[in-house]
N, C-alpha and C positions, 0 to 999 in steps of 0.2 A: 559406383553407387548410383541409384536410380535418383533421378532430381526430385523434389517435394513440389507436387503441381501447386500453385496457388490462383484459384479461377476468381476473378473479381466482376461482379455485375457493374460493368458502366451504364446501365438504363438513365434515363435520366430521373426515374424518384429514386433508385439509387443512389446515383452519384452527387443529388441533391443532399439527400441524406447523412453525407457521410466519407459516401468512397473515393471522392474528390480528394479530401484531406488522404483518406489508408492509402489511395493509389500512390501522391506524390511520398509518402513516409513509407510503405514499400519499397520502389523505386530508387531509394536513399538507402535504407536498411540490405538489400541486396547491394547494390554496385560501393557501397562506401566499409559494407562486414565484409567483402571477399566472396559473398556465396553465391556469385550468379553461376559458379558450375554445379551448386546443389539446389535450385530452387528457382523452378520456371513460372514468371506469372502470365496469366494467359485472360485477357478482357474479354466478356461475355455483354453483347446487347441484352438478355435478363437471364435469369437462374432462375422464374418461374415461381416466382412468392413475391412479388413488389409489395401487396399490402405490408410484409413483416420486413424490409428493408432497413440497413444497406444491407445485402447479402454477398456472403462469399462463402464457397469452397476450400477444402486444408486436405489434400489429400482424397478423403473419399466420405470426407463428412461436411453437411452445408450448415453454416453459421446466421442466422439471422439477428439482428438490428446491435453489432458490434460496434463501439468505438472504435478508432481507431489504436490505441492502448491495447488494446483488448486484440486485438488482432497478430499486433506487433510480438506480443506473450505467444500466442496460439504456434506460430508461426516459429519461435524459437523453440518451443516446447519442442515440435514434430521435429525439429532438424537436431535436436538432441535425442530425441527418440531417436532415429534414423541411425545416430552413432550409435547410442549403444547396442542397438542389433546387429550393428557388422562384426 
């Protein structure tokens, strides 16, 4: 199965924002569910919209000024997506 990219802006109005908390609650939610062999996360210096910040990537769609809650959902949604297509 292809892994579920998940891009995070660590800019710093980014990370100020927000992705400080989703990074360390990602980082936990993979390595503590088991799914670091389905779901690669990959830190970006910015993703090109600071104004609308924290921003992150799921795939192949960009998320702008999520909680972290909000993120955590997204992020299981796609990996449940992901099953039922195999």
């Amino acid at each position: 199965m292809e892994k579920l990219v998940v891009e995070l802006c660590l800019g710093s109005s980014c990370f100020a924002r927000g992705n400080a908390q989703t990074l360390g609650a990602l980082e936990s939610f993979i390595s503590e569910g088991g799914y670091s062999d389905q779901v690669e996360l990959v830190g970006h210096l910015c993703l090109g919209s600071c104004a609308k910040g924290p921003n992150i990537r799921i795939g192949e769609v960009t998320y702008h000024g999520l909680d972290t809650q909000s993120v955590l959902d997204l992020v299981m949604q796609a990996l449940v997506g992901q099953e039922e297509s195999r």
